[in-house]
N, C-alpha and C positions, 0 to 999 in steps of 0.2 A: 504494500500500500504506500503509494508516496506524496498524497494528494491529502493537505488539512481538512480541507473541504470541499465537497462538489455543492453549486449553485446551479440548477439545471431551469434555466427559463422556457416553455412546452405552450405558449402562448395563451389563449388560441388564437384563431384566426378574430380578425377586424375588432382587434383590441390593442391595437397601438404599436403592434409588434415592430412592423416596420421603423416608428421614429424612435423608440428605445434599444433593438438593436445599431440603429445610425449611431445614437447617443454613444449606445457603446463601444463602438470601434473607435469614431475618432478620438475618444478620450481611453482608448488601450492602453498610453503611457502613465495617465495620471490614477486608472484603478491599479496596475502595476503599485506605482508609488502605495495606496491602502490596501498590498496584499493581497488584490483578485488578479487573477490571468485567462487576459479574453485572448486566447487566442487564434491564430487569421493565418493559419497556414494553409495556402489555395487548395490543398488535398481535401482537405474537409470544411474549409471555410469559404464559401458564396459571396464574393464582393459583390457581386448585385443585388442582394440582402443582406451585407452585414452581419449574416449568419452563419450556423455551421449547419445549416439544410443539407449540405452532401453527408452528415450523418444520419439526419432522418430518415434521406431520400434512400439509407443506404440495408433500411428493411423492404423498401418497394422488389418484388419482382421485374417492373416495368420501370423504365425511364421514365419520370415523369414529363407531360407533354408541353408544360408550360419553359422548359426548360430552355434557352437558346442552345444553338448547336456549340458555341465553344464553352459551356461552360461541362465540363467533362469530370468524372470521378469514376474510383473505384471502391467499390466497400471497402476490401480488405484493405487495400491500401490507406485508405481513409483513416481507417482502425487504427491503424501500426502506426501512422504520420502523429497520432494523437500521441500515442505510446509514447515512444520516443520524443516527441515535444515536452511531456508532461515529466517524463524522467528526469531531464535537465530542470525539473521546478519541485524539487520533493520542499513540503512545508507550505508551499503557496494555498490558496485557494481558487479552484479551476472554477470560472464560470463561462458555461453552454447555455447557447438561447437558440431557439427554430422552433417556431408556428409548428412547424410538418411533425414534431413528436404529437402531437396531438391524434395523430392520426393511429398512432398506436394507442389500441381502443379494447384490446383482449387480453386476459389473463397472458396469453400465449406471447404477444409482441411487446407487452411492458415486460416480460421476464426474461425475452433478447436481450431487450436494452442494459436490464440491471446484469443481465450474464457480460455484452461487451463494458460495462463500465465497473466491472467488479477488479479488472486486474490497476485499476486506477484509486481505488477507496474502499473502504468496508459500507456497506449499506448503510449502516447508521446515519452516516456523515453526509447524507444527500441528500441536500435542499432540494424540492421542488416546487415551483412557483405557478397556479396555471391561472390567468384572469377569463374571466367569462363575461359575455354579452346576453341583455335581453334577447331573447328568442325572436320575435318578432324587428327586431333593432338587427340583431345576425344576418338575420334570412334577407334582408332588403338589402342590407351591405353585399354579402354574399351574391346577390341576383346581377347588382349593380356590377359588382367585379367581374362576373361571368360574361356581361353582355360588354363591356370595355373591351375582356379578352378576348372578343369575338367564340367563346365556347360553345354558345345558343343563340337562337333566336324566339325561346317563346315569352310568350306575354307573363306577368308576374302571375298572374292568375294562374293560368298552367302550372308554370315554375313550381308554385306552392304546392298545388295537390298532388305534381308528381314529385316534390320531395318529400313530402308525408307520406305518400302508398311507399315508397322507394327505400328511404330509408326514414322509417318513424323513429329511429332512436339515436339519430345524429345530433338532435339539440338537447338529450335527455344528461344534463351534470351530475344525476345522482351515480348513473351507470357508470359513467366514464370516472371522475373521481372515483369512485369503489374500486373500481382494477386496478388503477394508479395506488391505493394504498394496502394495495392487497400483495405488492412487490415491494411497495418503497416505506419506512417507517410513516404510518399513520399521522404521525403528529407532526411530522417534517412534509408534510405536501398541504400546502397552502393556495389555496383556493379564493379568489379574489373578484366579488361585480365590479364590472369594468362600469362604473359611473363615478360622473364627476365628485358629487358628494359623498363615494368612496372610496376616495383614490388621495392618498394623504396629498394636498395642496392641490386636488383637482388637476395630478398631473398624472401620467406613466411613468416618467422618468423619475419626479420624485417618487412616486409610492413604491419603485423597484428598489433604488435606492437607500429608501428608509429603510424596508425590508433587508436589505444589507447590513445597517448599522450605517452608513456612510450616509454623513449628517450635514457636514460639511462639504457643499459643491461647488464653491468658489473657484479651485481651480482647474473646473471642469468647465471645455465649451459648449454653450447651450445650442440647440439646432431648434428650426419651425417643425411643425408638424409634416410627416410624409403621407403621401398617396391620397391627395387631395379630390374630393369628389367634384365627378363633372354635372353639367348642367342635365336636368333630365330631359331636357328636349334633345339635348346631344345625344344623351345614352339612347333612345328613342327612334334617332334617327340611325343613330349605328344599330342599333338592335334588326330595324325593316333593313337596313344594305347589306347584311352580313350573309344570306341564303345566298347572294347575289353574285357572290366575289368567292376566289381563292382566299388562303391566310394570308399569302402577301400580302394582296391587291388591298385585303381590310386593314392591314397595318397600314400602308401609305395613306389610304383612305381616312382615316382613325387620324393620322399624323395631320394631314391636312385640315379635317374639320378643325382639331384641337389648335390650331392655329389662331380661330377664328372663334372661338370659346365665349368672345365679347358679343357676337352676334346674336347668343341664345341667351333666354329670359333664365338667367341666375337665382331668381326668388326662391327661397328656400320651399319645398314642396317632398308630402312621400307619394311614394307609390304603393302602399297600400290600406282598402278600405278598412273601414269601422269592424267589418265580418272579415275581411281576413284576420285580423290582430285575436279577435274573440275567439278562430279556428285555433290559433297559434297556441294564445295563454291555456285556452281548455287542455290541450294535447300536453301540456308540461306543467302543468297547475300542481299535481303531487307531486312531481319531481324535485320542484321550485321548494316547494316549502319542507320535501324530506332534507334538500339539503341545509336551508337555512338551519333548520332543526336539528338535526343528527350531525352536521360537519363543523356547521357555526355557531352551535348553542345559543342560537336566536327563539326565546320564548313565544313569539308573535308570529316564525315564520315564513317571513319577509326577506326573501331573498335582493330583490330588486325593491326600489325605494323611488326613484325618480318619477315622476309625473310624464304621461306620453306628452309631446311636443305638439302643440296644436298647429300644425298647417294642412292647407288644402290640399286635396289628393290630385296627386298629375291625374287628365283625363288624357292624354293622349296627344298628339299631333295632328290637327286636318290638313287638309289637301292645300286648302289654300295658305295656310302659316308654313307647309312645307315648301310651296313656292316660294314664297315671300323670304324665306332664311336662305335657301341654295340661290337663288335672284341677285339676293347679300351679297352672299358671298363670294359667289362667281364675278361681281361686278366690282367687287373690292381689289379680287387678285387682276383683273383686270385693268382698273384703274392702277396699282401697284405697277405691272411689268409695262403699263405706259409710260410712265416716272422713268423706272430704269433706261428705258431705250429711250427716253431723252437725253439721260446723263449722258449715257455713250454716248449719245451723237456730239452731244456737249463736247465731250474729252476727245476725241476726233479733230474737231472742227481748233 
């Protein structure tokens, strides 16, 4: 065992993962200095997440698809690159962050992980961190990312009820924490609502942090928020062009609209109704409150706390407001490369 302690961050998804592992990369030297070691060697650490995702990704059978082609690993190799990194740090404290452990969801694949991380610490010794999102707060985030990714094209209605026939127990915390401490000491996997007024200073970065012990962030650099949500008339409109096109063609495509981002009505809005949200809370309502109860020693309950955000429901895009944006838009980059090809002629002449 050569590792003081493991910190294993296991997200989950659309809980901030992304700006708290940025956080933690560019300030590697300064947790260094209070005795954590994040580290970012390309074997097993994702610079395009800030993560060590090529460990997660590294119980998949399959590549995952979201993956770009140069971003390349090997399990084993992944393993040993850690081995070896962590041996030249016997005493430190190793901290791992990836969304994608979450994904390990079975007695069978959390007892992989604690078998690959056993030659690095005794069980005892390993923090596990996971925050959680309202269910119906998830599922919209989740839909949102999907249709960005260009992965789908159905409508959120769809979405929803075939994510409930499909898999019913993907939003279910009680389940999933239970596996998790059915491998890893009980009292060391800590389970977190991702809202603001549970998140010590309404932040990710700080409430991971605290969780640390590390109090003092002063000579940590601060970063904005990552993976900023688009307009939903945009996501709307990529959502209908996406059947239409190759994956290329929708990146370029995606590239292009997002260029123009000022074009679409920004107003805060959800996409989903009054009865979806009522579908959502019904299907996880004992879940929610076994685990308040049973994990949190919450008398009440009350797992989530926040009040829903009152705004109006996207209704969709008509024919005539989809003219009127592509009209926009096409007339902007046109007006644009007329500009240019004056310069030129300008600097010519």
């Amino acid at each position: 065992m050569v590792m003081k302690e493991l910190h294993l961050h296991i997200g989950r998804h659309k809980t901030g993962s992304s700006t708290l592992q940025h956080f933690l990369s560019i300030n590697a030297e300064a947790l260094r200095s209070d005795g954590f070691y994040y580290p970012k060697n390309p074997a097993y650490f994702w610079q395009g997440e800030h993560s060590h995702s090529f460990l997660a990704h590294s119980f998949k059978t399959e590549r995952p698809h979201y993956l770009p082609s140069h971003a390349t690993y090997e399990a084993e190799h992944a393993w040993q690159s850690l081995y070896d990194d962590v041996a030249q740090r016997a005493g430190e404290k190793l901290l791992l962050s990836s969304e994608h452990f979450c994904h390990l969801n079975t007695a069978a694949s959390v007892s992989q992980l604690a078998d690959r991380l056993a030659p690095l610490i005794d069980v005892s010794q390993i923090y596990v961190y996971c925050y959680v999102r309202r269910q119906d707060e998830l599922f919209e985030s989740e839909y949102k990312q999907n249709i960005k990714s260009g992965d789908h094209s159905s409508t959120v209605h769809e979405r929803l009820f075939d994510r409930l026939s499909e898999k019913p127990n993907a939003y279910d915390y009680y389940d999933f924490l239970s596996v998790w401490e059915q491998c890893f000491d009980a009292d060391k996997v800590t389970l977190v609502p991702f809202e603001r007024g549970q998140l010590h200073n309404a932040s990710i970065i700080d409430d991971f942090m605290n969780r640390l012990s590390l109090f003092d962030l002063s000579s940590y650099r601060r970063i904005s928020d990552q993976n900023l949500a688009m307009p939903a008339e945009l996501l709307e409109l990529l959502r209908i062009i996406s059947p239409s096109v190759n994956k290329e063609q929708y990146r370029v495509l995606r590239s292009w609209l997002t260029n123009h981002v000022n074009s679409f009505d920004r107003r805060p809005v959800t996409l989903l109704t009054d009865n979806m949200r009522k579908v959502i809370f019904e299907r996880y309502k004992e879940q929610n409150l076994l685990v308040a109860k049973n994990k949190l020693g919450r008398k009440d309950g009350v797992l989530f706390k926040d009040e829903i955000a009152e705004k109006p429901v996207f209704r969709g895009l008509s024919t005539e407001r989809t003219a009127s944006l592509m009209s926009q838009i096409i007339l902007s980059d046109v007006n644009r490369l007329a500009k240019l090809q004056r310069k030129i002629a300008d600097i010519k002449t």
